[in-house]
C-alpha positions in Angstrom: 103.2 130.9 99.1 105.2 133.6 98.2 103.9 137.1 97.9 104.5 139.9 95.9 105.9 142.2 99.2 107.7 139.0 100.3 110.0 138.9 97.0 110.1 143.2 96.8 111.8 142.4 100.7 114.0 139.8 99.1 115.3 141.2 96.1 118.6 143.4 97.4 121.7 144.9 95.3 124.2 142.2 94.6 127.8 143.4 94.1 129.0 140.0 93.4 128.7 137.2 90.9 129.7 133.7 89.7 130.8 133.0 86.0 127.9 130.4 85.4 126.1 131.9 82.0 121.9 132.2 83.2 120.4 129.7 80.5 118.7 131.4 77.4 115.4 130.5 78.8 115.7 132.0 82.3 117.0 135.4 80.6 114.1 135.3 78.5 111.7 134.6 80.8 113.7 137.9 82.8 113.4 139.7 79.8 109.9 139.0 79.2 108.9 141.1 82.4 110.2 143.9 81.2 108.5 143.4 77.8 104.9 143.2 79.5 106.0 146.5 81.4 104.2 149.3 81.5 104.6 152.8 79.8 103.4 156.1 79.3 100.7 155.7 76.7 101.8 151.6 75.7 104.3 153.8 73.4 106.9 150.8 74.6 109.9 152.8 74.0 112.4 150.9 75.9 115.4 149.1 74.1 117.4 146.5 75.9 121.1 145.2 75.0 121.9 141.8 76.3 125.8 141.6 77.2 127.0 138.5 77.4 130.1 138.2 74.8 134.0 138.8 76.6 133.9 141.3 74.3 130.8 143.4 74.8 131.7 142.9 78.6 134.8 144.4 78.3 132.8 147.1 77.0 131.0 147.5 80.1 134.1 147.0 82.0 135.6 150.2 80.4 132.6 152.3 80.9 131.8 151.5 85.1 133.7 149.5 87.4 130.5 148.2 88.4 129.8 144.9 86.5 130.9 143.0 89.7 132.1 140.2 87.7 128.3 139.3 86.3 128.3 136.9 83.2 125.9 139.1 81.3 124.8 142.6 81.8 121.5 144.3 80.4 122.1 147.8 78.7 118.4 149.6 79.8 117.9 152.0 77.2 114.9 154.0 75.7 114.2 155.0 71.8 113.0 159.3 72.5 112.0 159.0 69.3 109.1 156.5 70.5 108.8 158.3 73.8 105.2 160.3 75.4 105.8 163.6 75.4 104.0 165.5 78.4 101.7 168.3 76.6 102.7 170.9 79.9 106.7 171.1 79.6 107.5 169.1 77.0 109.2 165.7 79.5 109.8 162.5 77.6 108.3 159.5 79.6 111.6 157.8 78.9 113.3 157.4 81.9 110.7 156.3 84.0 109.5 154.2 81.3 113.0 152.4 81.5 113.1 152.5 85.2 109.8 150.7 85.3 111.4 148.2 83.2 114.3 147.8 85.1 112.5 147.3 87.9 110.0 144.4 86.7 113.5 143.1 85.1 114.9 143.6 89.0 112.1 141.6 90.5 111.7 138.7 87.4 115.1 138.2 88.4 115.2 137.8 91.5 112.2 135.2 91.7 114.1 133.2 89.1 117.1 133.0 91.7 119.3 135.6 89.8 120.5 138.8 90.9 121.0 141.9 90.0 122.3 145.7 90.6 121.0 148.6 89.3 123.6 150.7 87.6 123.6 154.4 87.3 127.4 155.1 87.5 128.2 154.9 84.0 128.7 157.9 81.3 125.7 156.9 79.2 127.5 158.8 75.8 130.5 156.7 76.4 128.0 153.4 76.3 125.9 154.7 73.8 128.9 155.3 71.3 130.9 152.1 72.8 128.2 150.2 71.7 126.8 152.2 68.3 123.4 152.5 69.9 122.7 155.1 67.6 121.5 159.3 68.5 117.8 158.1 68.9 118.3 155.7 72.2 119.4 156.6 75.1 120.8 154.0 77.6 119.1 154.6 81.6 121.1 152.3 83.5 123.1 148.8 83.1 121.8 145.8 85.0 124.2 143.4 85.9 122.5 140.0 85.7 123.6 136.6 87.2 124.3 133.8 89.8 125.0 135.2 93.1 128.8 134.5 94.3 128.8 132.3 97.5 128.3 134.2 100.3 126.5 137.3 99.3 124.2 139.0 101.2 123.0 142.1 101.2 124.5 145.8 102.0 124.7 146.8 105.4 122.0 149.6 105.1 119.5 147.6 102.7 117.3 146.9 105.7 117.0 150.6 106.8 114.0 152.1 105.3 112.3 155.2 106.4 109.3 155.2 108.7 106.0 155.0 106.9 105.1 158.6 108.1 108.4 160.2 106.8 107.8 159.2 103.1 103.6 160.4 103.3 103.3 164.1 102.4 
């Protein structure tokens, strides 16, 4: 039996992709983790675009260089008009409600044999108007989304993790 630690060691970044489309009821079965996420206060602000038309991809294409040639990409947004505001300095929970989501999306993804790679090198204004998102969401990170290209494996350094007693404070 699989455990949860044994598919967070398996999950890795994949930089490459095959054109095979992922079948509606895998990516909703994906998507589905991130629905059943949590966030601050169940306020459930995240918004999520699913990429798959040439089009739309071209889109993508024109904002990062980092699509890696997936099928279908997942625009991880938030709504800061749906957001927990922090009563001390006034944070929106919105980017770590996203990133939460991203990451159950991450894992979902991986057990369903997909992978993925989380995407922060995008202008997010450039996405946002590229893809008429509107001036209440604001997109966190893409998340290329597909069948692994033969012979992927992961980064060089994605085994090296710090010692346990580096990380504690």
């Amino acid at each position: 039996m699989t455990t949860f630690l044994d598919l967070v060691k398996a999950r890795y970044s994949v930089r490459a992709y095959n054109v095979q489309p992922i079948e509606p009821a895998l990516l909703a079965q994906v998507l589905e983790a991130g629905r059943l996420a949590p966030t601050a206060c169940n306020n459930q602000p995240q918004r999520i675009k699913v990429i798959t038309s040439p089009e739309d991809l071209a889109k993508v294409d024109a904002c990062t260089p980092c699509r890696f040639g997936a099928p279908a990409v997942l625009l991880v947004c938030y709504d800061k008009t749906v957001c927990w505001k922090s009563p001390f300095d006034g944070t929106l929970s919105g980017a770590v409600d996203a990133s939460i989501v991203t990451t159950h999306i991450m894992l979902a993804a991986r057990e369903a044999g997909l992978g993925t790679c989380w995407v922060m090198y995008f202008d997010p204004a450039q996405a946002a108007s590229l893809f008429d998102l509107g001036e209440n969401i604001v997109p966190v990170a893409m998340l290329p989304i597909g069948y692994l290209a033969e012979g992927v494996a992961p980064a060089e350094r994605h085994q090296q993790r710090l010692a346990m007693e580096k990380i504690l404070l």
